[in-house]
N, CA, C and O atoms as a GROMACS GRO file, in nm:
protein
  572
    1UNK      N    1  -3.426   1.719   0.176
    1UNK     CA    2  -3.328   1.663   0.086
    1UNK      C    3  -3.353   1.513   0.076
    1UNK      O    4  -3.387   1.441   0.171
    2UNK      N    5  -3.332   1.472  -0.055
    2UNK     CA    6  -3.397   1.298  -0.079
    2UNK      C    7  -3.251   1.270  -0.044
    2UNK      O    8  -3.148   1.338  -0.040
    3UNK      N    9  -3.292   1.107  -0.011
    3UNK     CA   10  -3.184   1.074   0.027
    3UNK      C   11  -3.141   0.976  -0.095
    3UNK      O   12  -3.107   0.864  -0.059
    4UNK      N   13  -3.137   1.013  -0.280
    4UNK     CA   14  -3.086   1.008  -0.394
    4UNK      C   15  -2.935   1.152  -0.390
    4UNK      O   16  -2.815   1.146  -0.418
    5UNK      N   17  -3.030   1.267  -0.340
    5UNK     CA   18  -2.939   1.395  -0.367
    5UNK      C   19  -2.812   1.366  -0.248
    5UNK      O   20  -2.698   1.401  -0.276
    6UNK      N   21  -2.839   1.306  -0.124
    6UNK     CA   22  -2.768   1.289  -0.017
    6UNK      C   23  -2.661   1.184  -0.080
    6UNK      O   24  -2.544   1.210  -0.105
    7UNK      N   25  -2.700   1.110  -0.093
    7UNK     CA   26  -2.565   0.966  -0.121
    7UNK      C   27  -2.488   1.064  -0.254
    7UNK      O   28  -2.370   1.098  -0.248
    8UNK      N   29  -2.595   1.107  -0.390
    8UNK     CA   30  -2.503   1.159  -0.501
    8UNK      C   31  -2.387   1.283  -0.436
    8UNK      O   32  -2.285   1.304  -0.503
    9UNK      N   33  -2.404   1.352  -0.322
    9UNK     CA   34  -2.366   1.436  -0.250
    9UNK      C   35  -2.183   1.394  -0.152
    9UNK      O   36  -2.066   1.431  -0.141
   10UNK      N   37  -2.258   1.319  -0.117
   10UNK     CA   38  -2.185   1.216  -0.019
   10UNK      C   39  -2.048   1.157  -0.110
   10UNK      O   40  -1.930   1.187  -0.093
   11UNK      N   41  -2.109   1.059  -0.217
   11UNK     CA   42  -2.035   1.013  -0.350
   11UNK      C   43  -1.937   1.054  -0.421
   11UNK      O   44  -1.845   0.983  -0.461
   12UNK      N   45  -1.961   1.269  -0.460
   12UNK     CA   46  -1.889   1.314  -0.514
   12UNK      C   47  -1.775   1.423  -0.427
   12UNK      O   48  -1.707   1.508  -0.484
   13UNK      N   49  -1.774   1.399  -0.295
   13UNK     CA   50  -1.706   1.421  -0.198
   13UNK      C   51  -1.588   1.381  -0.249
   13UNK      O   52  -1.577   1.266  -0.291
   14UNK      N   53  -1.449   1.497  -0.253
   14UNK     CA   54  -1.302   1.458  -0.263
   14UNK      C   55  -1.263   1.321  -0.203
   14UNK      O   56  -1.203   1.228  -0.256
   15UNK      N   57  -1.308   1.333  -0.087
   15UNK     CA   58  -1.243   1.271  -0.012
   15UNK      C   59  -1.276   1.098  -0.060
   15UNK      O   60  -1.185   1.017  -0.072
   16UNK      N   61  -1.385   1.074  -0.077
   16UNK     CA   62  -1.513   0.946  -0.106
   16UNK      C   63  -1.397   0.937  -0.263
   16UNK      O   64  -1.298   0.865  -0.246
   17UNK      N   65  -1.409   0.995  -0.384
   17UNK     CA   66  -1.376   0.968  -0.472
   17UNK      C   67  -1.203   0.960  -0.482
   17UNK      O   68  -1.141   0.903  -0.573
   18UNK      N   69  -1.152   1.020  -0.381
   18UNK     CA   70  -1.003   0.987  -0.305
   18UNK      C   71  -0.933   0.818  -0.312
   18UNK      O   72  -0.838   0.756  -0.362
   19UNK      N   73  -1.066   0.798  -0.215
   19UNK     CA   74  -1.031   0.679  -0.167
   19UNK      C   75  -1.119   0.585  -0.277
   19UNK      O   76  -1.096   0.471  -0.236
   20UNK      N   77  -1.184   0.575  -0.366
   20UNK     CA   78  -1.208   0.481  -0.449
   20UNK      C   79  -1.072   0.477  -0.534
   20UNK      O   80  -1.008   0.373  -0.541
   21UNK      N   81  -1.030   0.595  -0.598
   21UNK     CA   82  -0.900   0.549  -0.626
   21UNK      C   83  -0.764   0.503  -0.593
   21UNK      O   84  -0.670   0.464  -0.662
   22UNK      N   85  -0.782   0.519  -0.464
   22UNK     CA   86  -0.654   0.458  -0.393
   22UNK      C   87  -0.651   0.273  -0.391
   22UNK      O   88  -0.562   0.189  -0.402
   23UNK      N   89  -0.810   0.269  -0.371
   23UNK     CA   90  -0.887   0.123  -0.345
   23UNK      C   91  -0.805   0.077  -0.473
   23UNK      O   92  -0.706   0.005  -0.455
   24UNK      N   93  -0.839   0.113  -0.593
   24UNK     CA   94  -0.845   0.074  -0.725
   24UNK      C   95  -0.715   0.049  -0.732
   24UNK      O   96  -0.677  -0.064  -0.762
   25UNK      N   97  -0.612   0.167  -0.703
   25UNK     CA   98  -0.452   0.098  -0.720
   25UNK      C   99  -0.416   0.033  -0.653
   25UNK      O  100  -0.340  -0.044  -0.713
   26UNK      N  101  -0.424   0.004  -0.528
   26UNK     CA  102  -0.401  -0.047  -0.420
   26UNK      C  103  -0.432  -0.272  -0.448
   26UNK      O  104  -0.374  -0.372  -0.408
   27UNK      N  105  -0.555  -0.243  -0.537
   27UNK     CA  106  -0.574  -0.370  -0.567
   27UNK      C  107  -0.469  -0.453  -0.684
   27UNK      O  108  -0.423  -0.567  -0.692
   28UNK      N  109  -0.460  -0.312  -0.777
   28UNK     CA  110  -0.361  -0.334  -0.892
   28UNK      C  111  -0.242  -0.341  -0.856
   28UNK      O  112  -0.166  -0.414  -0.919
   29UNK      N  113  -0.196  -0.268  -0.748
   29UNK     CA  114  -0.038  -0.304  -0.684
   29UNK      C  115  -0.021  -0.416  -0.610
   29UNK      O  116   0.088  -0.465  -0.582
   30UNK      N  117  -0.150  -0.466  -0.572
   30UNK     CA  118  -0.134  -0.626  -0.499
   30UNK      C  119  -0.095  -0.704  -0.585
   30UNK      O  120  -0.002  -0.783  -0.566
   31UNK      N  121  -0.170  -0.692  -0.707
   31UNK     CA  122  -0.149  -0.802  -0.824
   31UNK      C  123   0.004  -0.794  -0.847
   31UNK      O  124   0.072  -0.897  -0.854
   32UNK      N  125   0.058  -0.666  -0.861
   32UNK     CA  126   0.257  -0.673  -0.931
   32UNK      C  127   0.293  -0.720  -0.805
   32UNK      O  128   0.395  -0.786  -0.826
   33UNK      N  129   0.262  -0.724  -0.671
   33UNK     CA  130   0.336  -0.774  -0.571
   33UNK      C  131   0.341  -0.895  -0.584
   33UNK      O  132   0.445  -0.956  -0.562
   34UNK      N  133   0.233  -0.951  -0.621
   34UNK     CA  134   0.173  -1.119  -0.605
   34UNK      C  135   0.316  -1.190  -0.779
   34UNK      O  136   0.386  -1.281  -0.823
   35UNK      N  137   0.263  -1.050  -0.799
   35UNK     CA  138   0.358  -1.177  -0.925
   35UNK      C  139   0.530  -1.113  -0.867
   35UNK      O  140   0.610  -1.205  -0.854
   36UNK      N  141   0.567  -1.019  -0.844
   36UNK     CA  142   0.680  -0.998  -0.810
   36UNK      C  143   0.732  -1.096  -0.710
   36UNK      O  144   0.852  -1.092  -0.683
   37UNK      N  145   0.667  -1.170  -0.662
   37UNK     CA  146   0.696  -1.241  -0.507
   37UNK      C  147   0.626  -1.420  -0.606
   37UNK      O  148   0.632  -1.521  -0.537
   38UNK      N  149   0.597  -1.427  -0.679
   38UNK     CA  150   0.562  -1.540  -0.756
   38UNK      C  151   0.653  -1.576  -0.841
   38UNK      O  152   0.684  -1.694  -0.855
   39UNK      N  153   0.705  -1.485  -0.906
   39UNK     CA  154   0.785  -1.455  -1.085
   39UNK      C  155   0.880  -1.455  -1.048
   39UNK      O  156   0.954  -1.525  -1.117
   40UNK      N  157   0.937  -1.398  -0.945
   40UNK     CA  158   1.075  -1.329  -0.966
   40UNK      C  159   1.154  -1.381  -0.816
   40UNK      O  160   1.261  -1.441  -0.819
   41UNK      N  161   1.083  -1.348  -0.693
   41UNK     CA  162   1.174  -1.370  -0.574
   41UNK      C  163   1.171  -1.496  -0.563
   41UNK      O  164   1.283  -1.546  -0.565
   42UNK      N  165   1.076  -1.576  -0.550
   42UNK     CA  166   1.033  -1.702  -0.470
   42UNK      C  167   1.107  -1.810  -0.566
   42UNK      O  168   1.156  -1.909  -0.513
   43UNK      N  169   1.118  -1.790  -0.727
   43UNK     CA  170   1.219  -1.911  -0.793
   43UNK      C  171   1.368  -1.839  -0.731
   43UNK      O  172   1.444  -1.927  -0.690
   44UNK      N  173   1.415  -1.720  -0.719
   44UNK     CA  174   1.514  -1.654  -0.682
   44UNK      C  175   1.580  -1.753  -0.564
   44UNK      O  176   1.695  -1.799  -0.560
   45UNK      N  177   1.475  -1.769  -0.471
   45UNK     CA  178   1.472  -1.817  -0.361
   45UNK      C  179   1.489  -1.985  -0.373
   45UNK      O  180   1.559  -2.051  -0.295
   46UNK      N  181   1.429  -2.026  -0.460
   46UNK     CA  182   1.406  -2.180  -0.475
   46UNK      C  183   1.583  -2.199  -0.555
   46UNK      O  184   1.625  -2.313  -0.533
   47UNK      N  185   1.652  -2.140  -0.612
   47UNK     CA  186   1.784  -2.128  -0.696
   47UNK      C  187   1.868  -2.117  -0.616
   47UNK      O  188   1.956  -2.203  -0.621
   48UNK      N  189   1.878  -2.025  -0.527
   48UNK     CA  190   1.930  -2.050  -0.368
   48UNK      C  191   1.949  -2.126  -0.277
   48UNK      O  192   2.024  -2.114  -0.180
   49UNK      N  193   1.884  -2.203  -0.304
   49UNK     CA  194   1.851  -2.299  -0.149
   49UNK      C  195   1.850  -2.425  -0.276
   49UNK      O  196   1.780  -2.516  -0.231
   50UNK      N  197   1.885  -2.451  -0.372
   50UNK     CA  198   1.918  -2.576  -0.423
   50UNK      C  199   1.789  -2.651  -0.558
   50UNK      O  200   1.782  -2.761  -0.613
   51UNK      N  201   1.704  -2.520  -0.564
   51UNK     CA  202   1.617  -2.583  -0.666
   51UNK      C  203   1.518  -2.698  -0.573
   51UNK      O  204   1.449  -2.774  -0.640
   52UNK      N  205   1.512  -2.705  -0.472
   52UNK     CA  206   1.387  -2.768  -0.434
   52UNK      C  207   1.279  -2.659  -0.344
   52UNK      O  208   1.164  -2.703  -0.337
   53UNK      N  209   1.297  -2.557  -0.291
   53UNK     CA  210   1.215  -2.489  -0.227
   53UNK      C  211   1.098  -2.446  -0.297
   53UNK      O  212   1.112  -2.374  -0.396
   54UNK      N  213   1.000  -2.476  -0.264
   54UNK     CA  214   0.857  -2.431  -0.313
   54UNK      C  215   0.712  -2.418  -0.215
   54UNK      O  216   0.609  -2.485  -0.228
   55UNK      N  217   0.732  -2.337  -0.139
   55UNK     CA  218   0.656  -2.266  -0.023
   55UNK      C  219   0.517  -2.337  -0.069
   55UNK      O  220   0.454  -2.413   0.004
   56UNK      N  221   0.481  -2.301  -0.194
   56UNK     CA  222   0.348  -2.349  -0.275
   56UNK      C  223   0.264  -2.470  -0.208
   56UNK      O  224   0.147  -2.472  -0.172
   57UNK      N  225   0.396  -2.605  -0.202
   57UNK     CA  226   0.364  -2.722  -0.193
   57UNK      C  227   0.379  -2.771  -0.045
   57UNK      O  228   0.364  -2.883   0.005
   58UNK      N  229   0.410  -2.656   0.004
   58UNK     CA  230   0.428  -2.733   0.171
   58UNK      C  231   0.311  -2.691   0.252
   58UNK      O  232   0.273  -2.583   0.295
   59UNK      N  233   0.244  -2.877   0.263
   59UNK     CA  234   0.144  -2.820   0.375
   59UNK      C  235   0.103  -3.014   0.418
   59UNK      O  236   0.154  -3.113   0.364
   60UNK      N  237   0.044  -3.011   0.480
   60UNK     CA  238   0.016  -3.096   0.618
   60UNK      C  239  -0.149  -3.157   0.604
   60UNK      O  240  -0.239  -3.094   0.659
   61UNK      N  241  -0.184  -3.304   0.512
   61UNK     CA  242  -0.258  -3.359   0.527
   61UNK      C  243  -0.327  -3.345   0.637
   61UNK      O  244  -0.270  -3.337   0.745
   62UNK      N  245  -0.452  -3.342   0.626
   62UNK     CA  246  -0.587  -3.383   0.734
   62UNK      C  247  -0.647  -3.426   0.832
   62UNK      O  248  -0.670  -3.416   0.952
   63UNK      N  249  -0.676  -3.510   0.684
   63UNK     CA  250  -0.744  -3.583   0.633
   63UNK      C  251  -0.709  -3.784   0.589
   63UNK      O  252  -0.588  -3.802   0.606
   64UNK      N  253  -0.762  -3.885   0.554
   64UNK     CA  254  -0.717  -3.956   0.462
   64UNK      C  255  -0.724  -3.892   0.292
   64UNK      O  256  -0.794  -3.797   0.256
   65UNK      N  257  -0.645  -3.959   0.219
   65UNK     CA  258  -0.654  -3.932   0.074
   65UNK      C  259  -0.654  -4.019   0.020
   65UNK      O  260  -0.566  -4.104   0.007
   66UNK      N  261  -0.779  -4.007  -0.034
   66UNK     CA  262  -0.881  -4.106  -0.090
   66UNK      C  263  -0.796  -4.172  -0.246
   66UNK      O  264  -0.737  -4.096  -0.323
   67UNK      N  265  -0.806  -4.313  -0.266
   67UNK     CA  266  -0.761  -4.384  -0.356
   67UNK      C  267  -0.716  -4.287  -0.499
   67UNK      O  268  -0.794  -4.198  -0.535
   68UNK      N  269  -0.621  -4.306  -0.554
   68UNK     CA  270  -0.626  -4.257  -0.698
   68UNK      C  271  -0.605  -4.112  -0.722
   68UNK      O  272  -0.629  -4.055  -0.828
   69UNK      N  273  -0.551  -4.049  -0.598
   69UNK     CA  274  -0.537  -3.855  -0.611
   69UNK      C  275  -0.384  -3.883  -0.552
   69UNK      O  276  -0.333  -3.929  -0.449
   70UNK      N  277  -0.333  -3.816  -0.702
   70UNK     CA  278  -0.182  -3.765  -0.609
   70UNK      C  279  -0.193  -3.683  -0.514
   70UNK      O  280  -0.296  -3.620  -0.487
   71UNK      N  281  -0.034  -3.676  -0.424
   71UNK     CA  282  -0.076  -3.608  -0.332
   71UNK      C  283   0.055  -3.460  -0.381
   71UNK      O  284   0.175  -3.438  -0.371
   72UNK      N  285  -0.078  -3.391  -0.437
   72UNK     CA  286   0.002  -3.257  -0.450
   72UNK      C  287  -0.119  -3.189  -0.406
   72UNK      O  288  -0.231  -3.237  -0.396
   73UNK      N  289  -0.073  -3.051  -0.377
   73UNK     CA  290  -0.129  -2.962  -0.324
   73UNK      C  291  -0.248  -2.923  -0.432
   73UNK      O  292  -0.351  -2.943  -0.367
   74UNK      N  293  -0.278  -2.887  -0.533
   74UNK     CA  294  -0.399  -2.870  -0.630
   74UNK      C  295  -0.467  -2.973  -0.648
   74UNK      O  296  -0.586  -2.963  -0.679
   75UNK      N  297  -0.384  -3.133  -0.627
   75UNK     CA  298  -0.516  -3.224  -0.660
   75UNK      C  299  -0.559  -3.281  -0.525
   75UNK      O  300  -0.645  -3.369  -0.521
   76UNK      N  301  -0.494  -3.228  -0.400
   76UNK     CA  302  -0.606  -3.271  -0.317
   76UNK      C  303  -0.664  -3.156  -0.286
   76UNK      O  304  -0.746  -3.176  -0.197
   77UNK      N  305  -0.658  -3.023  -0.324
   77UNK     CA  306  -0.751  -2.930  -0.273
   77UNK      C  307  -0.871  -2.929  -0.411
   77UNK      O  308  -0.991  -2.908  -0.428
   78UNK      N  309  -0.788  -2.954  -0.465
   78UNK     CA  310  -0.973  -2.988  -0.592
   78UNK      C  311  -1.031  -3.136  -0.553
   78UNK      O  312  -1.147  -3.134  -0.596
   79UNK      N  313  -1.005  -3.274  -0.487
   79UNK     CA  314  -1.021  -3.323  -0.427
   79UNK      C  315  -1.148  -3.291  -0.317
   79UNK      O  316  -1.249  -3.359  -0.300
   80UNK      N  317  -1.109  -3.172  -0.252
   80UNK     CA  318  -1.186  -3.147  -0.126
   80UNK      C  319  -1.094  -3.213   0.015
   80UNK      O  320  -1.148  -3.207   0.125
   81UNK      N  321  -0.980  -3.264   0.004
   81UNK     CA  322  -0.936  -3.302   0.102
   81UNK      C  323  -0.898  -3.165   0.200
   81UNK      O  324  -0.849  -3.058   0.161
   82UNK      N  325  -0.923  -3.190   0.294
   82UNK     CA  326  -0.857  -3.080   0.442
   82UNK      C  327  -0.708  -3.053   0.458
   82UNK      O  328  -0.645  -3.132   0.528
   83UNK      N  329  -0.650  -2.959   0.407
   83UNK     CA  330  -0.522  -2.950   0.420
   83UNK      C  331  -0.443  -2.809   0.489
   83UNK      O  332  -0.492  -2.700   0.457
   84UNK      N  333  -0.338  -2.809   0.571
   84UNK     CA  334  -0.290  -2.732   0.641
   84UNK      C  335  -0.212  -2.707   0.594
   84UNK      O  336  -0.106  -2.767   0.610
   85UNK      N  337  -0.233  -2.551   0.471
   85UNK     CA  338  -0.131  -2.511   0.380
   85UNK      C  339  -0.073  -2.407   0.418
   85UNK      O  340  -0.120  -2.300   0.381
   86UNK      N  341   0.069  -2.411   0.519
   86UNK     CA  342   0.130  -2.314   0.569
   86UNK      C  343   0.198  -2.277   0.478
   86UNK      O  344   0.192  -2.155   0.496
   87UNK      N  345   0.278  -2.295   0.366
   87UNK     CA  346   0.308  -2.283   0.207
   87UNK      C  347   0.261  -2.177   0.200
   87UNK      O  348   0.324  -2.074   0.224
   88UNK      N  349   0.140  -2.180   0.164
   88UNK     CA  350   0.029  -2.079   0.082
   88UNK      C  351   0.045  -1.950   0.159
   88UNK      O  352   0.051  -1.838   0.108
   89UNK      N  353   0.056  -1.987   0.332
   89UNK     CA  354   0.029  -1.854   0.419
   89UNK      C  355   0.174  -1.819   0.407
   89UNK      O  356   0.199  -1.699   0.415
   90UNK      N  357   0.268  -1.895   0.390
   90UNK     CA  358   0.407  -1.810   0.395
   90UNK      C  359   0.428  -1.735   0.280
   90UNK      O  360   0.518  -1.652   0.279
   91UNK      N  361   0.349  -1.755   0.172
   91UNK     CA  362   0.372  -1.679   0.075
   91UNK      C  363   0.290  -1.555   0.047
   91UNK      O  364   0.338  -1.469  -0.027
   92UNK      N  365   0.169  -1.540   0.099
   92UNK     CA  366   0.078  -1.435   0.145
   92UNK      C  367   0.139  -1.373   0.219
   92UNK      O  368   0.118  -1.253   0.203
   93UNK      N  369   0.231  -1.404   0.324
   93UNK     CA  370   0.265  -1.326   0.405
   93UNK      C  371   0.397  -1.200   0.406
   93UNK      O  372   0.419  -1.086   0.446
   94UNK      N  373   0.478  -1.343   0.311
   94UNK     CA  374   0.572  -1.268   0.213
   94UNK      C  375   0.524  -1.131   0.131
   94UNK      O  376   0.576  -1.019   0.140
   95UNK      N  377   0.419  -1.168   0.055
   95UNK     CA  378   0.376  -1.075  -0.055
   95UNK      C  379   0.359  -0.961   0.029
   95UNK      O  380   0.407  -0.851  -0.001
   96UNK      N  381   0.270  -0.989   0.168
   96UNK     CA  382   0.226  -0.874   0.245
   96UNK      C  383   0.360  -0.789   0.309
   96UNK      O  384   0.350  -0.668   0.328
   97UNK      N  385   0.459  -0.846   0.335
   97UNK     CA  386   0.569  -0.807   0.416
   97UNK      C  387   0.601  -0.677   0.282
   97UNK      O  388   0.606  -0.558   0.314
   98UNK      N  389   0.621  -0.719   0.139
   98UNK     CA  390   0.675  -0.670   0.069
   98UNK      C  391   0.609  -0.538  -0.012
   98UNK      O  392   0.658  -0.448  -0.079
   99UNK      N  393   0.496  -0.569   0.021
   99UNK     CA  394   0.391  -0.466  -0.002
   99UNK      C  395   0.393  -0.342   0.068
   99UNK      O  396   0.396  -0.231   0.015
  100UNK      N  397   0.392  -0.376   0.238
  100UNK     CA  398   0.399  -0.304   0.318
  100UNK      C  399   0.577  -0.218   0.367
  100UNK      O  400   0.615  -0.129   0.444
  101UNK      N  401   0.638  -0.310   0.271
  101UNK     CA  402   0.769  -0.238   0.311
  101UNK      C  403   0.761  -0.121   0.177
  101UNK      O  404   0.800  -0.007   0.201
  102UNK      N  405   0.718  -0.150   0.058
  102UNK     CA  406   0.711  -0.050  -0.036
  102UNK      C  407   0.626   0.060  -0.054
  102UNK      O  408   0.633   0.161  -0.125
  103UNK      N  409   0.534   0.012   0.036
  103UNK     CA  410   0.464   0.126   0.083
  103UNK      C  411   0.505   0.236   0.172
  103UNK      O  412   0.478   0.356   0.169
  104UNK      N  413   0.566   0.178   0.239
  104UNK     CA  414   0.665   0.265   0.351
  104UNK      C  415   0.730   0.349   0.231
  104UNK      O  416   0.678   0.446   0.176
  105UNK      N  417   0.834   0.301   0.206
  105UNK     CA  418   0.914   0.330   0.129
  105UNK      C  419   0.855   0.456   0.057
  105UNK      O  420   0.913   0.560   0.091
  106UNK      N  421   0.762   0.471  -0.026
  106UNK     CA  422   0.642   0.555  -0.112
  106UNK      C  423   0.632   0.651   0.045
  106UNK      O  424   0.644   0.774   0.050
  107UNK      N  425   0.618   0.601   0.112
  107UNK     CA  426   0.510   0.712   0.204
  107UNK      C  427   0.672   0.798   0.273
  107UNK      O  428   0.665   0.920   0.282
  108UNK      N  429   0.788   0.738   0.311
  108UNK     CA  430   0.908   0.784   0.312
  108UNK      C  431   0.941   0.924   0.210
  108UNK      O  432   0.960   1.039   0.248
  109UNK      N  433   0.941   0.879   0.085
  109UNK     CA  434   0.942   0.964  -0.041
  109UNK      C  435   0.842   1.092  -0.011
  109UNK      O  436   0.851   1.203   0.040
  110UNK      N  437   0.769   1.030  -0.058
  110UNK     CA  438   0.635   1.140  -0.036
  110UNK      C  439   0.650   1.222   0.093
  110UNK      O  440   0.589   1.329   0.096
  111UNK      N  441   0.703   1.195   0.173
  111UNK     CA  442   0.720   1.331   0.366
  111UNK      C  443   0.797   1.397   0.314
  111UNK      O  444   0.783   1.518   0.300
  112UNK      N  445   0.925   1.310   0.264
  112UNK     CA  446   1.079   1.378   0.219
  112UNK      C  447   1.003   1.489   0.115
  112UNK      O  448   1.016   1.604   0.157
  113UNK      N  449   0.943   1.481   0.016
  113UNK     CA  450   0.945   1.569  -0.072
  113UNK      C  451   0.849   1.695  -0.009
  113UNK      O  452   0.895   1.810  -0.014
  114UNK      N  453   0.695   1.667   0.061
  114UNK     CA  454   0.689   1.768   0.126
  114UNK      C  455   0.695   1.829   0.247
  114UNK      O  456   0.623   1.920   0.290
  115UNK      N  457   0.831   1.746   0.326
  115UNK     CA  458   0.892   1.837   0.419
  115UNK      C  459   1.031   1.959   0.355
  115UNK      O  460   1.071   2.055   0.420
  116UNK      N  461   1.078   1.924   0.233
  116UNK     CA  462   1.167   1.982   0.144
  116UNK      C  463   1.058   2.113   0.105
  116UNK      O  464   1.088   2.230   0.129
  117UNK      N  465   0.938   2.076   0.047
  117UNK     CA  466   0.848   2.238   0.021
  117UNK      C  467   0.810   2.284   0.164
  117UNK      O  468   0.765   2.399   0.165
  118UNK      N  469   0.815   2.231   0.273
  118UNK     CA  470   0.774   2.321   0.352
  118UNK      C  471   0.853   2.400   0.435
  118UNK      O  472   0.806   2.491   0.503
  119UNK      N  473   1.024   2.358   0.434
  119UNK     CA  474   1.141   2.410   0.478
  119UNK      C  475   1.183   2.500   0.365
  119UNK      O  476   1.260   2.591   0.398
  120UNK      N  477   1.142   2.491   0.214
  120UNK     CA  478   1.168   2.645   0.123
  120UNK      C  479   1.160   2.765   0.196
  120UNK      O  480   1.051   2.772   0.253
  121UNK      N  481   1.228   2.854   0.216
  121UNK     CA  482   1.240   3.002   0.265
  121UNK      C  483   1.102   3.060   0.180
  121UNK      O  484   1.088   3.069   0.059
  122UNK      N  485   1.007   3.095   0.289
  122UNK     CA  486   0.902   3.182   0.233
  122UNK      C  487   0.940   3.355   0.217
  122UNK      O  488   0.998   3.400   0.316
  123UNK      N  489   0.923   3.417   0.147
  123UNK     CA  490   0.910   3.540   0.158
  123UNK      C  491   0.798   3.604   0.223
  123UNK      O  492   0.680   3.606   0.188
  124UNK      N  493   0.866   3.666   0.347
  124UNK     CA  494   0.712   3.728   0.393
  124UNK      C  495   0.652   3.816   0.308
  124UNK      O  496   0.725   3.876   0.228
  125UNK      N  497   0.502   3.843   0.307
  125UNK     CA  498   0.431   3.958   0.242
  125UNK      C  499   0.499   4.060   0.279
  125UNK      O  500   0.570   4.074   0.379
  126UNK      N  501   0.467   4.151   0.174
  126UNK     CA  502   0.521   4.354   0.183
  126UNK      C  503   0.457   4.365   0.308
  126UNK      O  504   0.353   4.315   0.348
  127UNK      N  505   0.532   4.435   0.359
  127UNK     CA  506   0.466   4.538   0.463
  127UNK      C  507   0.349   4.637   0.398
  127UNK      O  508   0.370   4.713   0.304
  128UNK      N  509   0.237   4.621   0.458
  128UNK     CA  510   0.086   4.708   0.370
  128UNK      C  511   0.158   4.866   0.394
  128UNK      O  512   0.220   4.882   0.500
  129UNK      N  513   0.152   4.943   0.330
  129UNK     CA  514   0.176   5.067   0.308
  129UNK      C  515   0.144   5.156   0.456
  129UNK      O  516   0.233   5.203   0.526
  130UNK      N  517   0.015   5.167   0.482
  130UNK     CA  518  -0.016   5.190   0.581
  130UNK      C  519   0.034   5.200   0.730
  130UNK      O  520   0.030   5.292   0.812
  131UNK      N  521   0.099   5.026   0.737
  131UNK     CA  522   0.149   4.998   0.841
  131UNK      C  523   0.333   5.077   0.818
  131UNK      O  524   0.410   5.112   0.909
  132UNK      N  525   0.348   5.082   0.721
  132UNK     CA  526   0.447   5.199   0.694
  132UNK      C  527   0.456   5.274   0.761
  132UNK      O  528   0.509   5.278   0.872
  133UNK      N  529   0.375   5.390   0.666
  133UNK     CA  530   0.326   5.522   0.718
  133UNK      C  531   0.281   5.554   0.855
  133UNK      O  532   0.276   5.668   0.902
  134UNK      N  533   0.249   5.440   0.917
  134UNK     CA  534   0.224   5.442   1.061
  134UNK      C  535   0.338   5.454   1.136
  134UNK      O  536   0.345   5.528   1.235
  135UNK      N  537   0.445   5.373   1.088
  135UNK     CA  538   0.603   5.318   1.169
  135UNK      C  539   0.638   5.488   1.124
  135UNK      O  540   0.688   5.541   1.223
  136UNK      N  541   0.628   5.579   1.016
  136UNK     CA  542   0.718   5.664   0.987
  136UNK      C  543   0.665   5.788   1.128
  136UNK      O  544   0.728   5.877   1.187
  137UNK      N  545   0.561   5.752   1.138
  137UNK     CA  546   0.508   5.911   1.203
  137UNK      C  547   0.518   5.877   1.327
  137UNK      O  548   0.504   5.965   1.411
  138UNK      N  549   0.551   5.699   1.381
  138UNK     CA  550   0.581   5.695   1.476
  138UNK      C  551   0.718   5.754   1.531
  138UNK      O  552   0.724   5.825   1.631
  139UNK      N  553   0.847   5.709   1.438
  139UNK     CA  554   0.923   5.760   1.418
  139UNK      C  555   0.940   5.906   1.464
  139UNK      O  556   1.003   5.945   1.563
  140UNK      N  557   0.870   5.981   1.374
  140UNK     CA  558   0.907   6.097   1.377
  140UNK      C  559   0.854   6.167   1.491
  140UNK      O  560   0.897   6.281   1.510
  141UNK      N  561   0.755   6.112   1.584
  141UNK     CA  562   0.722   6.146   1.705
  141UNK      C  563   0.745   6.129   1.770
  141UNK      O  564   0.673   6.162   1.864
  142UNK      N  565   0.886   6.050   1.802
  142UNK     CA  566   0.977   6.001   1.916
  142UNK      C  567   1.083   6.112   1.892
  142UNK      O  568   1.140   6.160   1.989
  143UNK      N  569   1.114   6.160   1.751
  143UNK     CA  570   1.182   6.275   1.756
  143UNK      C  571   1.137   6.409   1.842
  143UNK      O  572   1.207   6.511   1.840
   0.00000   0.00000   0.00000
């Protein structure tokens, strides 16, 4: 077996083409998290606490900063200055907290629904005929 037929083999495995699509949403659900936690909570949050909170901008010079660069967070990191942007990680971390709680949540759903099909009352199979006819003559030979 070439090892062309092995990988195409390998490739079209449930499981292999499973997980490329999980990959694929999984990246696309980062993105609605990133803006859900960008768009929506984090000004939520900044409206709360008085209109100055902005996780974005909090972080902890170096470095010196060199003549003529404000000091905001995009123009000294296009700058090249060294900066300790705990901002940035609190908000990654956020996104991640929120990701991982909705995932739960999904994976919660998803047990609930098939522990609900697997507690449905099965009907056992017929009794095979045979095993009948066996019980009857047993029956009747105890008579």
């Amino acid at each position: 077996m070439s090892i062309l037929s092995e990988f195409k083999e390998f490739a079209m495995k449930g499981n292999v083409m499973d997980l490329a699509v999980g990959v694929i949403i999984g990246g696309a659900f980062g993105k609605i998290v990133d803006s859900l936690v960008g768009d929506v909570i984090m000004p939520l949050i900044s409206a709360i606490t008085g209109g100055g909170l902005d996780f974005h901008n909090h972080f902890i010079v170096l470095a010196n900063i060199p003549d003529g660069i404000p000091r905001t967070f995009e123009a000294l990191k296009k700058a090249g200055v060294p900066l300790f942007a705990y901002g940035s990680f609190m908000t990654v971390l956020l996104n991640f907290i929120i990701l991982a709680f909705v995932i739960f949540q999904l994976v919660k759903v998803m047990n609930k629904f098939r522990l609900s099909d697997a507690q449905a009352p099965v009907e056992p199979p017929p009794t095979p005929e045979e095993v009948v006819l066996l019980r009857e003559i047993r029956d009747s030979l105890k008579k």
